[in-house]
N, CA, C and O atoms as a GROMACS GRO file, in nm:
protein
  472
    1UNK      N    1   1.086  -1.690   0.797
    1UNK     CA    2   1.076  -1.560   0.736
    1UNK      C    3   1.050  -1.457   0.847
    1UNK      O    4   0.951  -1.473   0.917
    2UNK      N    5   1.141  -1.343   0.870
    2UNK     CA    6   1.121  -1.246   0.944
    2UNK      C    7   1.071  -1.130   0.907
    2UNK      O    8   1.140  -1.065   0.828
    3UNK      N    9   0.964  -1.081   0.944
    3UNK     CA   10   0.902  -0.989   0.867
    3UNK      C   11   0.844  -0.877   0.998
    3UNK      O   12   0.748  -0.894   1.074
    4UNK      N   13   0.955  -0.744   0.988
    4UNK     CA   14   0.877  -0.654   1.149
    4UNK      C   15   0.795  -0.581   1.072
    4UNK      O   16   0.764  -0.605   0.955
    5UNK      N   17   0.748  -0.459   1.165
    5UNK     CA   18   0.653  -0.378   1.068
    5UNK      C   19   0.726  -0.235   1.234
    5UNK      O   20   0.730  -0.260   1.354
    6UNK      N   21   0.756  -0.146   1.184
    6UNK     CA   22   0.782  -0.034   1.276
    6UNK      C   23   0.817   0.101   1.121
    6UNK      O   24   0.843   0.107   1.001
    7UNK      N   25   0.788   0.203   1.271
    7UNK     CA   26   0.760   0.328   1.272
    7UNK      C   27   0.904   0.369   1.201
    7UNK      O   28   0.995   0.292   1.230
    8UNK      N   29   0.930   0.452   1.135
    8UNK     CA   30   1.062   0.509   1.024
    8UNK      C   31   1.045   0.622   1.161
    8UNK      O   32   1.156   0.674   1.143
    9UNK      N   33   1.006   0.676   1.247
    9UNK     CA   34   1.052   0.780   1.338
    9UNK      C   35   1.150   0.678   1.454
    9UNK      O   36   1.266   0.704   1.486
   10UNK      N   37   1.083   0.580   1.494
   10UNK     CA   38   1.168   0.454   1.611
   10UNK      C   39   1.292   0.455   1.538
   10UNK      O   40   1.310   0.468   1.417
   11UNK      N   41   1.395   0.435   1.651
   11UNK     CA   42   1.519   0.452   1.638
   11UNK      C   43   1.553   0.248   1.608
   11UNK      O   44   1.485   0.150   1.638
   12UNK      N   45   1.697   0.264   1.532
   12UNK     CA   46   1.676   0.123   1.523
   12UNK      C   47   1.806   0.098   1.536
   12UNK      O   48   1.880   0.192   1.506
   13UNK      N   49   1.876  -0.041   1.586
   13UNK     CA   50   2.033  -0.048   1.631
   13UNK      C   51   2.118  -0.092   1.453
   13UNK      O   52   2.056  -0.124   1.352
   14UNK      N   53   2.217  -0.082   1.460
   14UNK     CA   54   2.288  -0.128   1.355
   14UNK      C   55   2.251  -0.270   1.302
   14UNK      O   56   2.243  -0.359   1.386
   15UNK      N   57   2.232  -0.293   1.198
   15UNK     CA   58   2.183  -0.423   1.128
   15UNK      C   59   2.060  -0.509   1.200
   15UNK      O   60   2.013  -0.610   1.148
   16UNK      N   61   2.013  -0.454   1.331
   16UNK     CA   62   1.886  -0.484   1.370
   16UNK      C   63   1.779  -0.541   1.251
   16UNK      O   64   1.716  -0.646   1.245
   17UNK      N   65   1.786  -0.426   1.160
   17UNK     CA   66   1.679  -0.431   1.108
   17UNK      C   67   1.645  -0.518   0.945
   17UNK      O   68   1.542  -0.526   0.878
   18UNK      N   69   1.795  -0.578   0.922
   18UNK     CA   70   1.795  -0.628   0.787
   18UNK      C   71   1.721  -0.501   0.691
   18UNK      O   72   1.738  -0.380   0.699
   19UNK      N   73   1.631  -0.583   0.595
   19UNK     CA   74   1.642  -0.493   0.514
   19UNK      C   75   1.520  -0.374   0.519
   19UNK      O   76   1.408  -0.415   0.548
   20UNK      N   77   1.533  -0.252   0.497
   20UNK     CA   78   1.463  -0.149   0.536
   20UNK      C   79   1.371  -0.091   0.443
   20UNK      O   80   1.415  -0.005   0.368
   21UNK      N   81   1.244  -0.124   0.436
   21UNK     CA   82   1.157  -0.101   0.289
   21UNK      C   83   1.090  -0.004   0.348
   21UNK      O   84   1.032  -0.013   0.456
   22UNK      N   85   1.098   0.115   0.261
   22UNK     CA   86   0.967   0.195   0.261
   22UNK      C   87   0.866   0.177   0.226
   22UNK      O   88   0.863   0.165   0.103
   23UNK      N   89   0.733   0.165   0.292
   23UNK     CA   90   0.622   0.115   0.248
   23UNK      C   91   0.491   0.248   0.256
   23UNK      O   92   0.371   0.235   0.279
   24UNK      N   93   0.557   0.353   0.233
   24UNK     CA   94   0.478   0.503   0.225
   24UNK      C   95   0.470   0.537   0.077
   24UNK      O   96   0.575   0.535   0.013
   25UNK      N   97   0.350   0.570   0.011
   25UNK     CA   98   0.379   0.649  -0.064
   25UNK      C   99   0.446   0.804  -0.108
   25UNK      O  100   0.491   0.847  -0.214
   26UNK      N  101   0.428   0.863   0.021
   26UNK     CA  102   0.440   0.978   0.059
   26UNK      C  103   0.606   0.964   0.137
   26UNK      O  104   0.608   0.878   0.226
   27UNK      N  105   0.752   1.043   0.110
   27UNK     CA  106   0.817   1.059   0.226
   27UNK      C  107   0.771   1.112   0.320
   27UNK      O  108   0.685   1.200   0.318
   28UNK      N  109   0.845   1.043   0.455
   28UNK     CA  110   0.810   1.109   0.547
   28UNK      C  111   0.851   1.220   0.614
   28UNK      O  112   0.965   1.262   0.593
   29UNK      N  113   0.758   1.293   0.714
   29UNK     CA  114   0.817   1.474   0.706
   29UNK      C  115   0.957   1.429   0.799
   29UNK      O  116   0.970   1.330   0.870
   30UNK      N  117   1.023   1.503   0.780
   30UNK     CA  118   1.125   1.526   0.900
   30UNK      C  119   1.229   1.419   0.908
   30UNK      O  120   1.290   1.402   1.013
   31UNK      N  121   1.251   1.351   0.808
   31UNK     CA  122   1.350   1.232   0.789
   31UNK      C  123   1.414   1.276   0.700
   31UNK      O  124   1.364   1.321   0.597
   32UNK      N  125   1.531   1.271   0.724
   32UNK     CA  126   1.632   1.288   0.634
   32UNK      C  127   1.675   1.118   0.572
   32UNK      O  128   1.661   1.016   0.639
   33UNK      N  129   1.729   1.124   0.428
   33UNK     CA  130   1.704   1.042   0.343
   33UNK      C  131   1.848   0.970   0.394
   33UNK      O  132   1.841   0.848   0.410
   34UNK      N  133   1.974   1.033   0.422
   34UNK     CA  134   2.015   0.940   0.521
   34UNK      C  135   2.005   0.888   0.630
   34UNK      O  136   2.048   0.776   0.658
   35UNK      N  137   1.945   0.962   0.703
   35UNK     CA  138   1.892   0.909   0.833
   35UNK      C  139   1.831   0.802   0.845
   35UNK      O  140   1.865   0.721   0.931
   36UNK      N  141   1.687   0.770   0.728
   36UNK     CA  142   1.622   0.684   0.678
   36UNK      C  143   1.702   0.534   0.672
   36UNK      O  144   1.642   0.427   0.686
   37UNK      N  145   1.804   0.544   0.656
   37UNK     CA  146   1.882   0.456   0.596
   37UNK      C  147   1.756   0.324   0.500
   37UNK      O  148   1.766   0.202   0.512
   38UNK      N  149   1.657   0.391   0.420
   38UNK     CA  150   1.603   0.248   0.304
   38UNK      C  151   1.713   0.222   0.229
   38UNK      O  152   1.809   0.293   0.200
   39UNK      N  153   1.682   0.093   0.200
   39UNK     CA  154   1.710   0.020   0.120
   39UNK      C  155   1.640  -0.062  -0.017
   39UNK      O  156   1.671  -0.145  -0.102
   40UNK      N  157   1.518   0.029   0.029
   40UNK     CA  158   1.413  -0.009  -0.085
   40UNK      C  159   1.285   0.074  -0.074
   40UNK      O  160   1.238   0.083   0.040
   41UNK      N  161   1.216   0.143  -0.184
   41UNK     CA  162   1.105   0.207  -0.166
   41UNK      C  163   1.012   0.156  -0.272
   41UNK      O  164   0.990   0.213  -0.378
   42UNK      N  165   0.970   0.065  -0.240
   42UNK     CA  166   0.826   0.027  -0.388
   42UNK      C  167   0.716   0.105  -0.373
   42UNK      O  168   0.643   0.087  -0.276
   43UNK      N  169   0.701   0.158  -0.424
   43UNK     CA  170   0.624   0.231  -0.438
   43UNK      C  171   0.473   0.173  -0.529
   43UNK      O  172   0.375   0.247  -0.537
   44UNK      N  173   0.474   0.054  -0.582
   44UNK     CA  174   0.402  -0.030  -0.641
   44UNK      C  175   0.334  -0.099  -0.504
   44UNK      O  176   0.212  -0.115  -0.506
   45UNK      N  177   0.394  -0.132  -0.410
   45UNK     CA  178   0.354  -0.146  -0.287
   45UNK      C  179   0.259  -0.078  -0.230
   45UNK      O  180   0.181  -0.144  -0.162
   46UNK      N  181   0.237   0.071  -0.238
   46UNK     CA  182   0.180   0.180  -0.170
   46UNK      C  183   0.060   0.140  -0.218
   46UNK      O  184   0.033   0.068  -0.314
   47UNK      N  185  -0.050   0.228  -0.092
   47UNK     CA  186  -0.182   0.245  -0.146
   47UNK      C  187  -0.185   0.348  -0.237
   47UNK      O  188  -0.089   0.426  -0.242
   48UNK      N  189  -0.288   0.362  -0.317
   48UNK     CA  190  -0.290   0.460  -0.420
   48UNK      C  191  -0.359   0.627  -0.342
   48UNK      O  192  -0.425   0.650  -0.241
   49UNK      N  193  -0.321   0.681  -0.411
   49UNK     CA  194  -0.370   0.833  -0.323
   49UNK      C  195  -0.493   0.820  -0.311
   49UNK      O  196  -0.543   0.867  -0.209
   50UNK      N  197  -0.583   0.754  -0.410
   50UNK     CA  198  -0.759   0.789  -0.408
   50UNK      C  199  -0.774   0.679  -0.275
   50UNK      O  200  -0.862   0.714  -0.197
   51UNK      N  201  -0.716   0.575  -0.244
   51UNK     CA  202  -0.747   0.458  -0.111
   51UNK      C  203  -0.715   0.527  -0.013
   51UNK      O  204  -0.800   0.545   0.074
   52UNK      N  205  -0.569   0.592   0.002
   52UNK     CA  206  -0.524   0.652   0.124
   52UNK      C  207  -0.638   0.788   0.149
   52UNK      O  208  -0.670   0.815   0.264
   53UNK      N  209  -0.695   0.867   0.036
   53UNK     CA  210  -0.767   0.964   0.052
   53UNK      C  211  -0.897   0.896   0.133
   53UNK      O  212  -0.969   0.944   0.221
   54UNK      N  213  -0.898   0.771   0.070
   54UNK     CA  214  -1.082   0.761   0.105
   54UNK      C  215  -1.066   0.688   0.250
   54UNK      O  216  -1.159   0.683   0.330
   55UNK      N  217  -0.936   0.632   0.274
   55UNK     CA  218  -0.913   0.549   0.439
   55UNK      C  219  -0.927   0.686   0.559
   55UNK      O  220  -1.007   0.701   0.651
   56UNK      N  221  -0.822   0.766   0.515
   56UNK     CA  222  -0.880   0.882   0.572
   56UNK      C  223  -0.965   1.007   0.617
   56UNK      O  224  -0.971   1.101   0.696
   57UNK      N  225  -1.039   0.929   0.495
   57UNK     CA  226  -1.169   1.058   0.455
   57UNK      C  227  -1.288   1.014   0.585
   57UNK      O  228  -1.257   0.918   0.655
   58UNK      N  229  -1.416   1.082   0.611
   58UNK     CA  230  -1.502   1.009   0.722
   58UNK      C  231  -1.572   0.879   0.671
   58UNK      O  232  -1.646   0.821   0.750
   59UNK      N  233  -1.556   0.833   0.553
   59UNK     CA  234  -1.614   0.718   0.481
   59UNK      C  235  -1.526   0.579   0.554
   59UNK      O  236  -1.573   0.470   0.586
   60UNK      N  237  -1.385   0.630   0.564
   60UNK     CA  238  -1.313   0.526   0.546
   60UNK      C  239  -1.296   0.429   0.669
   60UNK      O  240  -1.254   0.482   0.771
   61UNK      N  241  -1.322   0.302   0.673
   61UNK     CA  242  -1.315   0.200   0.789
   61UNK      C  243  -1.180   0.090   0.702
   61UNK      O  244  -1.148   0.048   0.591
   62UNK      N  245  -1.139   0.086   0.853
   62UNK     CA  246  -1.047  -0.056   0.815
   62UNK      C  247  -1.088  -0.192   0.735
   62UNK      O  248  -1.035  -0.255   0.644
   63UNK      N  249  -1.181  -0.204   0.796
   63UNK     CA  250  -1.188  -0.355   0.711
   63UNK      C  251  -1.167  -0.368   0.544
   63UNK      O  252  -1.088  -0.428   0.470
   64UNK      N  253  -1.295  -0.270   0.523
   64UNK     CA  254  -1.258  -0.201   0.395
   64UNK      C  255  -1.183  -0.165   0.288
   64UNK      O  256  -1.189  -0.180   0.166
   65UNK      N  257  -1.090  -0.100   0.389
   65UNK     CA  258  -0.951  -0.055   0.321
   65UNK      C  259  -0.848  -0.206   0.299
   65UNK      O  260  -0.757  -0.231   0.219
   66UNK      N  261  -0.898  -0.270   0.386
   66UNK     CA  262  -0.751  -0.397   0.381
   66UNK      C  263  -0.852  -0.440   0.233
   66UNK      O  264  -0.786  -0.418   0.132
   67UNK      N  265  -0.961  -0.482   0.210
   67UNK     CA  266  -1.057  -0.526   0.135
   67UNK      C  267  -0.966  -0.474  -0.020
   67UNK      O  268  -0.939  -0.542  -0.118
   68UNK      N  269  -0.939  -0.342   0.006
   68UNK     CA  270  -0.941  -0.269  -0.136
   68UNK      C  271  -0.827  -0.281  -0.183
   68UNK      O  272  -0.786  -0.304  -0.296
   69UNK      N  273  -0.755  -0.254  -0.034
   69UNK     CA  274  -0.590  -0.263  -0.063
   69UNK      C  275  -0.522  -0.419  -0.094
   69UNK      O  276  -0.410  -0.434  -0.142
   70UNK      N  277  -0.594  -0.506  -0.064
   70UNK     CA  278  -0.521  -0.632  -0.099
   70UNK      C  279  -0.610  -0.635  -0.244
   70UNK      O  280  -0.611  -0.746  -0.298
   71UNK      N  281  -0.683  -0.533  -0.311
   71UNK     CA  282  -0.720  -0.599  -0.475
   71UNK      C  283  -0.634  -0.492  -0.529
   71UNK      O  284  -0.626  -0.482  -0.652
   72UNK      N  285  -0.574  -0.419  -0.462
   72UNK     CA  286  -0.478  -0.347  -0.540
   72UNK      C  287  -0.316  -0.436  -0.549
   72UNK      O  288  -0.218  -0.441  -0.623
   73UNK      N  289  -0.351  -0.478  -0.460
   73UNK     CA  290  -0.168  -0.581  -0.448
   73UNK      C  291  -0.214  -0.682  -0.597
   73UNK      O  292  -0.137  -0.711  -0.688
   74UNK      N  293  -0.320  -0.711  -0.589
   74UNK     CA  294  -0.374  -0.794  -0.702
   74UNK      C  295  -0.315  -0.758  -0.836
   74UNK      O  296  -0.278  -0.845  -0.916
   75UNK      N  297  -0.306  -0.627  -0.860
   75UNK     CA  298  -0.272  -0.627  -0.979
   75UNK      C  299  -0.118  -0.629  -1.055
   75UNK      O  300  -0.023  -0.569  -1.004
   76UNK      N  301  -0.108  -0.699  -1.172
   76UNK     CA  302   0.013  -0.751  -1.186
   76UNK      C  303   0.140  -0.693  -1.142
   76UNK      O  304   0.218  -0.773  -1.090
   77UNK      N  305   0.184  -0.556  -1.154
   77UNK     CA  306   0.279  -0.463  -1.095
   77UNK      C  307   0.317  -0.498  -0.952
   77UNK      O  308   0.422  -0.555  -0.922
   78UNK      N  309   0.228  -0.462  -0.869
   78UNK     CA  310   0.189  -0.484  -0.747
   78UNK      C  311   0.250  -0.613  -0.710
   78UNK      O  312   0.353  -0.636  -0.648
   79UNK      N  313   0.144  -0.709  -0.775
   79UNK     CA  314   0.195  -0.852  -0.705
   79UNK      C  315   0.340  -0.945  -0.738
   79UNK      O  316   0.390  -1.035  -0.670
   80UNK      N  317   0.391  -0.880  -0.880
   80UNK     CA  318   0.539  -0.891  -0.886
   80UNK      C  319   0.651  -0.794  -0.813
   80UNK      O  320   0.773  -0.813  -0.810
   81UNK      N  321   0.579  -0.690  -0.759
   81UNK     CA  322   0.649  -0.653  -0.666
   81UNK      C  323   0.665  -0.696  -0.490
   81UNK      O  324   0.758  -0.679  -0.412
   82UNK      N  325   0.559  -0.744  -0.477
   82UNK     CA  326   0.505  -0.843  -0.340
   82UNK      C  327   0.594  -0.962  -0.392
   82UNK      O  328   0.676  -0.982  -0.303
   83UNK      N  329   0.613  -1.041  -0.486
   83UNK     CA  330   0.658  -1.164  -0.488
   83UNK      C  331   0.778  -1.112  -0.451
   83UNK      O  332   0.822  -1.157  -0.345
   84UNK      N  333   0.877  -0.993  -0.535
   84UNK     CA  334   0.985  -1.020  -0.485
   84UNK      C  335   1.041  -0.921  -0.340
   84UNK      O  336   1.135  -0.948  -0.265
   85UNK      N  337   0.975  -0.836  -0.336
   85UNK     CA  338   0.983  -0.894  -0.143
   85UNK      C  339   0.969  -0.961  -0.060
   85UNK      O  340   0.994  -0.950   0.060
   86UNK      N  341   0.918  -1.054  -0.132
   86UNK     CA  342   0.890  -1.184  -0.027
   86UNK      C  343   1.030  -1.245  -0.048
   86UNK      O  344   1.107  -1.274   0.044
   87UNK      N  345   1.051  -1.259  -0.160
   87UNK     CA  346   1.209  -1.350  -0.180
   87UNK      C  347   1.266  -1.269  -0.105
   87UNK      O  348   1.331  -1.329  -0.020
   88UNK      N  349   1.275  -1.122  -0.094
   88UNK     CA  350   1.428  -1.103   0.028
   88UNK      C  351   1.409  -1.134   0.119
   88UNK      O  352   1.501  -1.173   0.190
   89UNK      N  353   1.261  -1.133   0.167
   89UNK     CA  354   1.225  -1.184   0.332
   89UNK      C  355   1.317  -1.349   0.351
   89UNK      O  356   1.402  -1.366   0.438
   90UNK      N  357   1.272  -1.469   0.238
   90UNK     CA  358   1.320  -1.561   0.235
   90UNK      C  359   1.498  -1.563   0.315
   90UNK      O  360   1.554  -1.619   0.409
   91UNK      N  361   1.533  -1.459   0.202
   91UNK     CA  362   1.659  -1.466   0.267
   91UNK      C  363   1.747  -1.408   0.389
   91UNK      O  364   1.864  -1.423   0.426
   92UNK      N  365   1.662  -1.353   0.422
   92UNK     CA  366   1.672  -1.268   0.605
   92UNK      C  367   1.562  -1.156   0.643
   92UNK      O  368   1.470  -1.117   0.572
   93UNK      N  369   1.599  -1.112   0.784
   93UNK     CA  370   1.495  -1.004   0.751
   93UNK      C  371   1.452  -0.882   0.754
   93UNK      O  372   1.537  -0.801   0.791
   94UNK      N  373   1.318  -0.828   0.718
   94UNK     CA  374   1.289  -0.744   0.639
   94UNK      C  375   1.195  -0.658   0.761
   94UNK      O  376   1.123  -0.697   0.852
   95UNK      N  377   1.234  -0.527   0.715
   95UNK     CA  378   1.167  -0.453   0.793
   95UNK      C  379   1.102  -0.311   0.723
   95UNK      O  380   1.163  -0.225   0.660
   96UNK      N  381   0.948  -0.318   0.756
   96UNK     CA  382   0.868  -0.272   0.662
   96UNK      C  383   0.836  -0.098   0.758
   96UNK      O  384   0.790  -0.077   0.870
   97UNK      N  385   0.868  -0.038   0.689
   97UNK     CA  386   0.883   0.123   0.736
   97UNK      C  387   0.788   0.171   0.700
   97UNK      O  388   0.741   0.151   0.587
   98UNK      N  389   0.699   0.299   0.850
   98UNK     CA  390   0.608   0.351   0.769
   98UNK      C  391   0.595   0.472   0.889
   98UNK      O  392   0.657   0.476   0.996
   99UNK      N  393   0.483   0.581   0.832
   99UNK     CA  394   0.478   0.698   0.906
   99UNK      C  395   0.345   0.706   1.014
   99UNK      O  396   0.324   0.777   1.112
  100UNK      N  397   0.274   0.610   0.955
  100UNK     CA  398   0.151   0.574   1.000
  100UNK      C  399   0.173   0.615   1.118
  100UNK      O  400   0.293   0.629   1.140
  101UNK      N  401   0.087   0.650   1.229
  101UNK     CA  402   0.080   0.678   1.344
  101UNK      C  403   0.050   0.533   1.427
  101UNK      O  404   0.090   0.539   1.543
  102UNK      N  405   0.000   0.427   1.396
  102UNK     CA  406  -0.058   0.336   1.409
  102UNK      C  407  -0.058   0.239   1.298
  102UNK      O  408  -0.132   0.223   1.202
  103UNK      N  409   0.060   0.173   1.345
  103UNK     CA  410   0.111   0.062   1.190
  103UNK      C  411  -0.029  -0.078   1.209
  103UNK      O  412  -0.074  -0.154   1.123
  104UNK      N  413  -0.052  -0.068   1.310
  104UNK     CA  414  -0.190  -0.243   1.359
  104UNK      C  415  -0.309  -0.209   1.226
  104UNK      O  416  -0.375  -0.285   1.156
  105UNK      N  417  -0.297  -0.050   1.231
  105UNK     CA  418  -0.463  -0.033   1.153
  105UNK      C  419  -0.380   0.004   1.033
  105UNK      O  420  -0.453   0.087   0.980
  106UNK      N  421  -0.287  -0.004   0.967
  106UNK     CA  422  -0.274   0.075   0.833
  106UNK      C  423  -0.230  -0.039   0.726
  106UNK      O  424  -0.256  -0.157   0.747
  107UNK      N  425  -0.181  -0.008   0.642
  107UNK     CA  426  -0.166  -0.076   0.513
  107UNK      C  427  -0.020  -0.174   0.519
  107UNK      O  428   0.007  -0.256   0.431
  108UNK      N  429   0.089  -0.139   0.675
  108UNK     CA  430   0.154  -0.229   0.690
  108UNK      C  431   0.119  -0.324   0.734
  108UNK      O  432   0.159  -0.430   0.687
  109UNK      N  433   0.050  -0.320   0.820
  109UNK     CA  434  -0.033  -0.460   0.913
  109UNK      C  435  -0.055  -0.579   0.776
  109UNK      O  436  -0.020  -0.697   0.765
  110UNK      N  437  -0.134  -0.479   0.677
  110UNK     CA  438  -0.173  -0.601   0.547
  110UNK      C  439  -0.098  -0.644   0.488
  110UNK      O  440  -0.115  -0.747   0.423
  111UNK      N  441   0.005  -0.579   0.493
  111UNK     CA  442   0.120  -0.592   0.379
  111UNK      C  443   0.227  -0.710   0.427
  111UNK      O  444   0.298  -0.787   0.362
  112UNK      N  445   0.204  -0.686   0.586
  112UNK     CA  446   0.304  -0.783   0.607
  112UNK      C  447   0.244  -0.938   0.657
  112UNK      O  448   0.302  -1.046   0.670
  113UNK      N  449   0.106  -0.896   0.679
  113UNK     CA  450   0.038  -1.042   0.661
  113UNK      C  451   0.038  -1.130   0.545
  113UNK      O  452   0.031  -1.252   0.534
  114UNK      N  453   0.052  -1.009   0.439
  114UNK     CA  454   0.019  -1.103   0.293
  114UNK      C  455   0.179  -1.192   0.250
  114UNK      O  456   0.190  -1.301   0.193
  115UNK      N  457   0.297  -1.095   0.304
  115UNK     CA  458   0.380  -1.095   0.285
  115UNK      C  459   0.431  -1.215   0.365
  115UNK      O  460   0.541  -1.249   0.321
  116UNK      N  461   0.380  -1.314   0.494
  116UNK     CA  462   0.365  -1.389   0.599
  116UNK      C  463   0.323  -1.518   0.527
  116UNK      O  464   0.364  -1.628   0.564
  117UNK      N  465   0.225  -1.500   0.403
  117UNK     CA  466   0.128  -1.595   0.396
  117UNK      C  467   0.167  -1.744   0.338
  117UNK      O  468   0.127  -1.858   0.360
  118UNK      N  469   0.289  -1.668   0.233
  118UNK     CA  470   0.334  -1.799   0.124
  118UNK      C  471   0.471  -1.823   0.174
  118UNK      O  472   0.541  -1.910   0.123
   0.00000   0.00000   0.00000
């Protein structure tokens, strides 16, 4: 299972990237939606605005957030949407897009660990 995790600003070569998931709740500024070239935006995936508010807020620490954000994958929506990204991973791979400034500390890092696991 191939599973990257990069920046939707990084430039990427033709079919490099298999399949191209947005994993933002938010588009990102300054991308044009072809440019983007996704191929998928779950948005059931995303953290919820009140997590992303409070990761960013001065409260918010990482550990935490992975803490909150993997009981949000928990819930049924969520985790039938995790199952079947995992099946496309199965079948080649998948590349998880985000705006994050720092994908190691954000909600892709978790996403694609969880997404790693089974």
């Amino acid at each position: 299972m191939s599973i990257r995790v990069r920046r939707i600003y990084d430039p990427s070569g033709p079919g490099d990237d298999g399949v191209r998931v947005l994993v933002d709740r938010l588009w990102p500024r300054g991308v044009s939606k072809e440019a983007a070239g996704i191929d998928e935006w779950p948005k059931a995936l995303t953290p919820s605005h009140e997590l992303r508010r409070w990761y960013h807020g001065p409260e918010g620490g990482y550990e935490e957030f992975r803490r909150r954000y993997e009981a949000e994958l928990a819930v049924p929506e969520a985790a039938e949407a995790l199952e079947g990204l995992r099946e496309r991973a199965r079948g080649g791979p998948v590349t998880l897009l985000t705006a994050a400034r720092n994908p190691d500390r954000s909600h892709t890092s978790v996403l694609a660990r969880l997404l790693a696991e089974r």
